[in-house]
Each structure stands twice: as C-alpha cells, then as structure tokens.
C-alpha positions in Angstrom: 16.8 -56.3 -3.5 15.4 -52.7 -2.9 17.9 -50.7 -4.5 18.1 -52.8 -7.3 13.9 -52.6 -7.9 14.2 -49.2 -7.6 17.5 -48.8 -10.1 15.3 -50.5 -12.5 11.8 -49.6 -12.4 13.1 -46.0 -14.5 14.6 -48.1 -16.6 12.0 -50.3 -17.7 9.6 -47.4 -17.9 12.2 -45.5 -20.0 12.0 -48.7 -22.2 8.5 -49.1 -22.3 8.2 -45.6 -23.8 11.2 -46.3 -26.0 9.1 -49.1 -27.7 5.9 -47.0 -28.1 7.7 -44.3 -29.5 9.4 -46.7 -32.2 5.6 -48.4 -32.8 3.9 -45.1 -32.8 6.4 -43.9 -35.5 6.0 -47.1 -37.2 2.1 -46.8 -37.3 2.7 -43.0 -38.2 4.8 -44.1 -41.5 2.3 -46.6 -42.1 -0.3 -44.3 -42.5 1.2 -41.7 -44.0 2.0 -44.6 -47.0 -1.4 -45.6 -46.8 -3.0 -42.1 -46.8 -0.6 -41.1 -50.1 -2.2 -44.3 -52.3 -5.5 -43.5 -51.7 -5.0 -39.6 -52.3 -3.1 -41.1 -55.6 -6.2 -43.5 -55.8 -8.6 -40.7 -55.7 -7.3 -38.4 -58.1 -6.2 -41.2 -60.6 -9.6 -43.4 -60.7 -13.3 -42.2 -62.3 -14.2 -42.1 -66.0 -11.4 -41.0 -67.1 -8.2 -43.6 -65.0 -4.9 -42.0 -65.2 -1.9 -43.8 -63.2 -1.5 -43.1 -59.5 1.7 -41.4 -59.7 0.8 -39.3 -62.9 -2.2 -38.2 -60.6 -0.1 -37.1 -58.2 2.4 -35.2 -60.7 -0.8 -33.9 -61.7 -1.7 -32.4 -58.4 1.4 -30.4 -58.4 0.7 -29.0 -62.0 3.2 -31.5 -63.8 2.9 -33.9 -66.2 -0.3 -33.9 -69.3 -2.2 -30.4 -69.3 -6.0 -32.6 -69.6 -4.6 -34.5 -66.2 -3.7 -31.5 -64.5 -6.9 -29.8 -65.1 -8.8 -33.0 -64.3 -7.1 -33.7 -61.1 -6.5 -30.3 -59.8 -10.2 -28.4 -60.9 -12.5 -31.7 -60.6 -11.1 -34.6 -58.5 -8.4 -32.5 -55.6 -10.9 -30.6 -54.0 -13.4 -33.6 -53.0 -9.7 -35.7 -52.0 -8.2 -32.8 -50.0 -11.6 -32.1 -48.1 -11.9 -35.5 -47.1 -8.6 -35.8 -46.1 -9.0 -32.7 -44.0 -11.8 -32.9 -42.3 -11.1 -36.6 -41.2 -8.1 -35.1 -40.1 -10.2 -32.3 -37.9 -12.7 -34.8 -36.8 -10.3 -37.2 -35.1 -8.4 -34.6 -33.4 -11.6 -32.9 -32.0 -13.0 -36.3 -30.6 -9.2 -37.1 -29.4 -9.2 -33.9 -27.1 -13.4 -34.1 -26.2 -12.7 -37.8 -25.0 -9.6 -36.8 -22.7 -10.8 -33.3 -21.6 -14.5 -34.7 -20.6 -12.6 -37.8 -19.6 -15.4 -40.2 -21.1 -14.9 -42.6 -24.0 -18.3 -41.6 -25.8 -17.5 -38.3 -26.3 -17.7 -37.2 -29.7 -18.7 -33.6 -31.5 -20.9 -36.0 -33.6 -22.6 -37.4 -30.2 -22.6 -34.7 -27.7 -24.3 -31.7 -30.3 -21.2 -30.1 -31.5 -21.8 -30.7 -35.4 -25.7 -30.6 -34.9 -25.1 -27.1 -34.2 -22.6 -26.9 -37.2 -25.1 -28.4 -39.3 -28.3 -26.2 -38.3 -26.3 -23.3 -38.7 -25.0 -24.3 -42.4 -29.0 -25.4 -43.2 -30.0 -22.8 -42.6 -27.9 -20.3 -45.0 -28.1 -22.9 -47.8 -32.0 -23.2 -47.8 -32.3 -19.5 -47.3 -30.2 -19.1 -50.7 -27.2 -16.7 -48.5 -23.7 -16.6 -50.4 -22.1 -20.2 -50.4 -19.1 -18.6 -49.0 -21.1 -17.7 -45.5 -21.4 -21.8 -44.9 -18.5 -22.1 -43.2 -18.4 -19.6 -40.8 -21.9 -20.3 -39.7 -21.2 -23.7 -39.0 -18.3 -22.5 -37.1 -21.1 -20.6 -35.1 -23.5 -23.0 -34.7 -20.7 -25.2 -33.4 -19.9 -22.8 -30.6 -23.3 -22.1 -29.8 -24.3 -25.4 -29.5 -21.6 -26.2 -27.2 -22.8 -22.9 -25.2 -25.6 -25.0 -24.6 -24.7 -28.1 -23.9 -22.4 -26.6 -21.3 -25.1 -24.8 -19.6 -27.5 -27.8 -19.4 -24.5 -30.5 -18.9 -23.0 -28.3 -16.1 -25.8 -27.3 -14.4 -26.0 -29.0 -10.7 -22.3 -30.8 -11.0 -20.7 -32.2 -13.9 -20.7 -35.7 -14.8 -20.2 -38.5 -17.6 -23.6 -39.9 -17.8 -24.9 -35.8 -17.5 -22.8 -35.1 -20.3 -23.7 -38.0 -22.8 -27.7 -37.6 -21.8 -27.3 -34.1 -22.6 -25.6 -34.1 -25.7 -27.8 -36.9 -27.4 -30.8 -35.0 -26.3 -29.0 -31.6 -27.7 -28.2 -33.7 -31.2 -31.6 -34.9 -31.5 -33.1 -31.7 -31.1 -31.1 -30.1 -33.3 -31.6 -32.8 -35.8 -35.5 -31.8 -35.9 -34.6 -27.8 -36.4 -33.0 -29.2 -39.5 -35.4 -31.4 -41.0 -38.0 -28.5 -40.2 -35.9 -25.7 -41.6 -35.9 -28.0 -45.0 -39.4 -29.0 -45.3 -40.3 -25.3 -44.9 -37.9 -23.5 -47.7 -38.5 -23.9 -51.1 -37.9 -27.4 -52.7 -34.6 -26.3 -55.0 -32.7 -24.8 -51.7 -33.9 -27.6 -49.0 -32.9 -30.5 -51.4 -29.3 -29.0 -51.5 -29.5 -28.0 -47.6 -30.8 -32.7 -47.5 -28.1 -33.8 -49.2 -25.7 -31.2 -47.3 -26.9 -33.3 -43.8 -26.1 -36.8 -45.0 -22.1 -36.0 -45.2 -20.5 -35.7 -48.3 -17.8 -34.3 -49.8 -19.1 -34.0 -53.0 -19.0 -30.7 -55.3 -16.5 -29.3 -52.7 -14.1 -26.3 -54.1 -11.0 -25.0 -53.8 -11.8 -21.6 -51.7 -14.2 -24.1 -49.5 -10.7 -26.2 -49.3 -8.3 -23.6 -49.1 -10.3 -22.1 -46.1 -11.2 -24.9 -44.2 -7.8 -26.9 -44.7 -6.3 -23.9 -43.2 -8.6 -23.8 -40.2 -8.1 -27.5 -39.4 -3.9 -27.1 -40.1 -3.9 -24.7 -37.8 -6.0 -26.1 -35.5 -4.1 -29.5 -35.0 -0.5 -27.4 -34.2 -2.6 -25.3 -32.0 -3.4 -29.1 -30.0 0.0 -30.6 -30.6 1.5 -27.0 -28.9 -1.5 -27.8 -26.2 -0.6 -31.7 -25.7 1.3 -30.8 -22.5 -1.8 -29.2 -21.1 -4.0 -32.3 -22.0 -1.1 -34.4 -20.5 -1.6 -32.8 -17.1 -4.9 -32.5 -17.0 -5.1 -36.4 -17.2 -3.6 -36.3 -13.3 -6.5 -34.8 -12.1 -7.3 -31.2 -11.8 -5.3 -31.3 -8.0 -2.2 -32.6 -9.6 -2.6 -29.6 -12.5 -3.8 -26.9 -10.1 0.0 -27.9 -7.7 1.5 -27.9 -11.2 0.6 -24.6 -12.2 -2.4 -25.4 -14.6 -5.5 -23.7 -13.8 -7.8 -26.6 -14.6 -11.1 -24.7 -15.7 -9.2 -22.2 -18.2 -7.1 -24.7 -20.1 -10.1 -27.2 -20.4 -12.0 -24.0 -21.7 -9.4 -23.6 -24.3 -8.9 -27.1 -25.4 -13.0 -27.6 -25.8 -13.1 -24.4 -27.8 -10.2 -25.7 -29.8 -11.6 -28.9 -30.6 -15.3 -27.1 -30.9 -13.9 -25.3 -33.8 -12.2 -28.6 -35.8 -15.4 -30.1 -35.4 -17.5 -27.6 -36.9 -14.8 -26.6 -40.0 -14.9 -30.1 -40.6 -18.4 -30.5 -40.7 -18.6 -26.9 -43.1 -16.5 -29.2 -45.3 -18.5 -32.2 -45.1 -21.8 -31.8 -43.5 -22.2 -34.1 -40.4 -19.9 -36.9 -41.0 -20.1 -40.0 -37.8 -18.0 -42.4 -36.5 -14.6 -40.2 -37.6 -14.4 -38.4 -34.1 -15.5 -41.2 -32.0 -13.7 -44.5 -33.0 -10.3 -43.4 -34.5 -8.8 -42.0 -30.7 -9.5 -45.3 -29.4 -8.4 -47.4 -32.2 -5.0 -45.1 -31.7 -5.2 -46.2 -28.5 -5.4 -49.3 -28.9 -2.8 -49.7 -31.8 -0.6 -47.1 -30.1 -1.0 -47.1 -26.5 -1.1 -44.3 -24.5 -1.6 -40.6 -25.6 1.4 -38.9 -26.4 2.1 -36.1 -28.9 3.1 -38.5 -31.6 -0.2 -40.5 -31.1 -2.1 -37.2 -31.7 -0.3 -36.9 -35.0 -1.0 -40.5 -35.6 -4.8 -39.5 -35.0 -4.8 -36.8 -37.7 -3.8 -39.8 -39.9 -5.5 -42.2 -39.3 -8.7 -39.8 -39.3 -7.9 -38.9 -42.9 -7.6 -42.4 -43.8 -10.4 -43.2 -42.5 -12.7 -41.0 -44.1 -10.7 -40.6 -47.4 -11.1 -44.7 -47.3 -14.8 -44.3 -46.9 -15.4 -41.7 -49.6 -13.5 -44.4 -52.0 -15.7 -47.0 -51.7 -18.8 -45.5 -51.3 -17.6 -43.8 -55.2 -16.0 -47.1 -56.5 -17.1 -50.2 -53.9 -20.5 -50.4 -52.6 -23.1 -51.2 -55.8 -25.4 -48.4 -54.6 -24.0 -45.4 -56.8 -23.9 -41.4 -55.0 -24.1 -42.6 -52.0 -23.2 -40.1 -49.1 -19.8 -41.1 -46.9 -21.9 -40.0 -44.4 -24.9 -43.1 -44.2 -21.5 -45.3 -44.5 -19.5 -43.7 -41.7 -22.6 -43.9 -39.5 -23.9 -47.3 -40.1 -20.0 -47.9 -39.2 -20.8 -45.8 -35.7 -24.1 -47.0 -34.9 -22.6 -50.3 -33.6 -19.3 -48.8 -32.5 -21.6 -46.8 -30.3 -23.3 -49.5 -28.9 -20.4 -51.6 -27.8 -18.4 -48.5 -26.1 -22.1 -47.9 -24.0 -22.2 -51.4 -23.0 -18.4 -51.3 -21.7 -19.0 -47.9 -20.2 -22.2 -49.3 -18.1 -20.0 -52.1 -16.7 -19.6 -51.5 -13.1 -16.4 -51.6 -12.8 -15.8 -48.7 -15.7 -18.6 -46.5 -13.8 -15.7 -44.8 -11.1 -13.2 -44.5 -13.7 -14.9 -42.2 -16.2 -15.9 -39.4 -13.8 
C-alpha cells in the first residue's frame, strides 16, 4: 500500500493543478469577454448611443469620422482609466495581502492612497500644472508608506500592528485633506473635493497615456516577480535556504505595489474596495495564487471598477455620482466581514 500512496499523491497533485489551470484560464477568458462589452458599452452608450462594435471600430480610428471623434477625444479616456487603474489597484492589494500576509491589507486601508491623495490635493488646490498630479501622488504614496513602515515596524512586526497603524495613518491623512481644501480658495478646493471622492471623470489622454503605462508596466514587473511572492509564502526560512533574501525582495515587491496604488489613485482619486475584495474573490473563484491568477486579478479589477463607473453613469437614479461613494459603500461591509473572520481565534496564528 505505501508505494502505491506515494506513486499517486504527485499525481493527484499534478491533477489538482491541471484543473485549476484549465478553471483559471476559463475565468481568465470569461473576463476578458466581459471586460470587452463593457469597454464597447462605455464608449457606445451616453447622449449620443452608437452600436457596441461601431464603438469599438471607433476606438481604433475606423468606421464614421463624428464616432471616432466622440469615442476616442470624449468617451476612451474616462473607459481606459477606469480600466486601468482597477487593473493597478487589484494587483497592488494582491501583492500587499500576500507580502504582509494579512487578508485586510489594502493601499486603500493601510494609508498608501491617503498619501497619494494628499499629495495630489495639494497641487490641485494650490493651482500647480495638472500634469504634476501624478507624480505627486506617486510621492505621497511612497512617503506615506515610509511612514507606516516606521510606525508599523517599530518594536516587531505584526498583523494587528499593521492594520492599527495604517487605519490610524488613513485617517490622518484624510483630515490633512479636508484641511488643505477648506483653506485654498473655493474654485481650486472644489476641484481638489470632487478629486477625493474617486472618479474618473474629465480624465485625458496624456493623464491616460502616462498612467496606463505605469500600471502596464507595473503588473509584468509583478508577474516577472510571482516566483519571489511564491517563496516568500513558505516562510522567510524556507526563502532565506532557497536563496531569497526575505527583507530585500519584500522591500521590492511593497515598493512595486506602493507605486500601482498611487498611479492608480493619480488616475482616479481614492477609489475603495478595488484592492481589497477582488484578490480574495480570485481566490476564491480561482484557488490558489499562481501567475495566471494574478493575471486573472488585473481583470477582474478592471471589471470591477469599469462595471462600477457604468452604473453609477447609466444605473443608480442619483446622476454624477462619484465611482468612488459606490466602490466604498461596497467596501465598508466587505471590510467588516473579513475583520470579523480575522478576529476568530482560530485565524489569529495563521495571519502573522
């Protein structure tokens, strides 16, 4: 009986991998169908309806010259930034959650876009060159993490440190904003208010072009990194006999996902939920993280918050609406239930 248990047990791990690779492809085609109607959606629907695959010729410069220019100078950029910055935001909380090894962690949660957010406050309500937006959000992302790695790390690293400390860094940099906009003048601070919500509204092409970039490059950089996350998951012994030096390639992969958070969030403004519930509905749908569920992340992120943006425009009776109070009255109870989980005794050990 031995030999044949142990002839086996590869086997039946080699098929239990075989069948999540099939259903992560599976869910990976899904979305990519899904994510192509609403982009086709998005650009075909608003005052003036043209058909969902004339939108799309559209987007490529074929087809009517007055859907062209409609698509591509008015309705693309607002699709494309959602698209990428859900995209950004669900990568970034993918790698937070498995480098800090704790289901609640978000950029949204533990400061990241706070930072992103003062930083991008604070050159719209001082009237500084639109174009300087994103890379002082990309700045205020890294400095906030700074912080919250100073105060989170101080005295021995752990979950319920880390998830204290970065709701107490979010809130505080929450009031910096609201008191950089109540003390600028009322033209610049109601721009810099409606920037905080999260919206993808009035977005442009060079905001697009830059950030879309950014995030592109960004995701590669994590799906080159996946076998680093993938041995950091067996502990930082395992890693360390492996070859990894744990504290350098954790480094890298927060800095990594530091920076999608806070390009996405110069695209956006502070969008919730994204980052924290699409890697553990992946999960969940998926199974274990693998390369192909990371991809499946970037998806599903972009559904997800291009989804949002679509019913918020064309849905919900309230019109202009930020996606932003939608995704976080979304995340507010998503929240709650992943605490409650996390304080159940038995989930304590595990999340160190």
């Amino acid at each position: 009986m031995t030999p044949l248990t142990t002839e086996t047990t590869p086997r039946a791990a080699g098929g239990a991998l075989a069948r999540q690779r099939r259903r992560t492809a599976l869910l990976g085609a899904a979305a990519t169908a899904l994510l192509v109607t609403l982009t086709a959606i998005g650009l075909g629907t608003g005052e003036v309806s043209i058909p969902p695959l004339d939108a799309l010729r559209g987007l490529v410069g074929l087809g009517d010259p007055g859907n062209v220019m409609l698509v591509q100078e008015l309705r693309a950029p607002r699709v494309l930034s959602a698209v990428a910055a859900g995209a950004g935001l669900a990568v970034a909380g993918a790698i937070l959650q498995r480098v800090a090894r704790n289901p609640l962690a978000s950029p949204d949660v533990v400061g990241v876009t706070g930072g992103a957010s003062l930083a991008a406050v604070a050159v719209i309500a001082s009237g500084a060159p639109a174009a300087l937006i994103s890379p002082a959000a990309l700045g205020g992302g890294l400095l906030a993490a700074v912080l919250l790695g100073l105060l989170a790390w101080r005295g021995g690293f752990t979950v319920s440190r880390l998830v204290l400390v970065g709701l107490a860094v979010q809130s505080g940099l929450a009031a910096a904003v609201n008191l950089l906009i109540v003390r600028f003048p009322a033209e610049l601070a109601s721009s810099a208010l409606q920037w905080t919500t999260g919206s993808v509204y009035g977005r442009t092409w060079t905001e697009v072009d830059a950030g879309g970039a950014v995030i592109l490059a960004g995701i590669a950089a994590a799906l080159l990194g996946h076998r680093q996350l993938s041995v950091l998951d067996l502990g930082d012994d395992s890693a360390g006999a492996l070859g990894l030096s744990p504290g350098a390639a954790r480094l890298r992969l927060l800095l990594l996902a530091v920076v999608l958070a806070s390009v996405a969030a110069a695209l956006t403004g502070p969008v919730g939920f994204v980052a924290l519930a699409v890697p553990h509905i992946v999960r969940f749908l998926a199974g274990p993280a693998t390369a192909g569920t990371l991809v499946l992340t970037a998806l599903a992120g972009a559904v997800l918050l291009l989804g949002a943006d679509l019913a918020v425009l064309h849905l919900l009776p309230v019109h202009g609406l930020p996606v932003g109070v939608l995704t976080a009255t979304l995340g507010a109870p998503w929240l709650l239930v992943l605490m409650l989980r996390h304080m159940k005794p038995n989930a304590g050990s595990a999340t160190r």
